[in-house]
BALO-827050 format. One line per 10 residues: their letters; for each residue x, y, z of C-alpha. Coordinates in Angstrom, 2 decimals, always signed. Layout:
A> X Y Z; ...
***
This chain:
XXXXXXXXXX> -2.70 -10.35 +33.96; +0.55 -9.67 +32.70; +1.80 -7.53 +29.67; +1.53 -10.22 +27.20; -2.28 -10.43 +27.03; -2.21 -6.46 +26.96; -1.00 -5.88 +24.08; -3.26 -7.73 +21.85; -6.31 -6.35 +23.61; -4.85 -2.80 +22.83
XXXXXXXXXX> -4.13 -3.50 +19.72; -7.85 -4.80 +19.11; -8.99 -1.30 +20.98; -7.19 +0.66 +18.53; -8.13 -0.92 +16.04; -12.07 -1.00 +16.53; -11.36 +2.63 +17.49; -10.29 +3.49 +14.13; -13.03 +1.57 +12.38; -15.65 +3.05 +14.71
XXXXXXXXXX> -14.52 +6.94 +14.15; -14.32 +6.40 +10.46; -18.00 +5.02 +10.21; -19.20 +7.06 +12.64; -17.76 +10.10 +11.25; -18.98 +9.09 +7.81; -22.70 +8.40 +9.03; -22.78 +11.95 +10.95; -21.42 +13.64 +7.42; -24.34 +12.17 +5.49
XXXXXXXXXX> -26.74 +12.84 +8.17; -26.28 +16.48 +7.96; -26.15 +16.30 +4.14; -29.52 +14.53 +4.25; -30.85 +17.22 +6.55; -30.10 +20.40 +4.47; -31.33 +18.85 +1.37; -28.05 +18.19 -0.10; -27.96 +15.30 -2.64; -25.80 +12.24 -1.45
XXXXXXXXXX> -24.19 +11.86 -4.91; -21.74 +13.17 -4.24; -20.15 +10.68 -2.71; -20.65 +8.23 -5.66; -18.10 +10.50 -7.39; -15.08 +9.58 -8.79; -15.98 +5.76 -8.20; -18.03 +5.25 -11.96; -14.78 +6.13 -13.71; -11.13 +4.94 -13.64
XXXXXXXXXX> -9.47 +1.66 -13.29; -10.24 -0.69 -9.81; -7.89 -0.11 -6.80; -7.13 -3.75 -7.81; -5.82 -3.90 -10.78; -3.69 -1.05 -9.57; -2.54 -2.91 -6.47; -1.31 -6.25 -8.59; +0.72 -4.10 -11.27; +2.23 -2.74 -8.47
XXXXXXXXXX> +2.89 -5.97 -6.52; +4.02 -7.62 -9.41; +6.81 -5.09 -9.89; +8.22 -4.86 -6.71; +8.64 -8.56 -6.83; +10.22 -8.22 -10.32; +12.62 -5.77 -8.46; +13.08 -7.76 -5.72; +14.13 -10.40 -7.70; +16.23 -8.38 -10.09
XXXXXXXXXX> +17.68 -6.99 -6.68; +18.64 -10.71 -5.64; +20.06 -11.60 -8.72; +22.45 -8.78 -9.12; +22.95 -9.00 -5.55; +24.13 -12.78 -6.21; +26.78 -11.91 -9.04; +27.83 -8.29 -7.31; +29.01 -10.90 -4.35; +30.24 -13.60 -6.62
XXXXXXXXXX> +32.42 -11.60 -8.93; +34.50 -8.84 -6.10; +35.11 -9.61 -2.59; +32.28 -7.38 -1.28; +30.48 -9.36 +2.39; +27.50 -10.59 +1.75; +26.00 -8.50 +4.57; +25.77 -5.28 +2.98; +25.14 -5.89 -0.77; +22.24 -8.20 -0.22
XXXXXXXXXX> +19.71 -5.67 +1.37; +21.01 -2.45 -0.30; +20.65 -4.00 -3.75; +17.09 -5.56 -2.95; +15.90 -2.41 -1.28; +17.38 -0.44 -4.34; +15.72 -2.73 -6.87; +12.37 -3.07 -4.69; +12.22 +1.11 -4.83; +12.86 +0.97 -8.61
XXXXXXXXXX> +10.46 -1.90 -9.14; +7.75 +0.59 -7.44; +8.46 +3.39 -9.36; +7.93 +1.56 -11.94; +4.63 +0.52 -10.79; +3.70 +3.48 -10.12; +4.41 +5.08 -13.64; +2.27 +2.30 -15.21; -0.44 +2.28 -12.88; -0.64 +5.96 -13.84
XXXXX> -0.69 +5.08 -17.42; -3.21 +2.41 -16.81; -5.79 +5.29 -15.00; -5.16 +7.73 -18.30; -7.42 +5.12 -20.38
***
């Protein structure tokens, strides 16, 4: 049994791990609020209002890929127009445009959850 076929059996410990403290945890929370009478609502809160973790996750994917792309493309003529290597522009400008891209994101997806 070498290393190899540890790692993925760790990896599958941790991760069951995690699952299993969360629900457990959660289930032991709710337990006690059951017990001193507490209503459960609370947890319902927050969810009946305000725009799906979806939506928010696509505007966000969808401008980091704009960036990206943006980020390739000025990449392309920064390299094509000076005699800057290809080495360094390439990532910098993606990872620049990528971070702008999510800002981006980020502003609209908080203009998205003010309506």
């Amino acid at each position: 049994m070498g290393p190899e076929i540890l790692i993925p059996i760790t990896l599958f410990m941790m991760i069951f791990g995690i699952f299993y403290l969360i629900y457990s945890t959660r289930n032991r929370e709710r337990l006690a609020l059951i017990e001193k009478g507490i209503d459960a609502s609370i947890f319902l809160k927050g969810k009946e209002n305000g725009v799906p973790a979806w939506k928010i996750l696509v505007v966000n994917l969808a401008f980091l890929l704009i960036g990206s792309g943006i980020g390739i493309f000025i990449a392309l003529l920064i390299t094509t127009y000076t005699s800057l290597e290809n080495g360094a522009v390439y990532p910098s400008i993606i990872f620049i445009m990528a971070g702008v891209g999510l800002l981006a994101g980020f502003r609209t997806a908080k203009d998205l959850d003010k309506e």
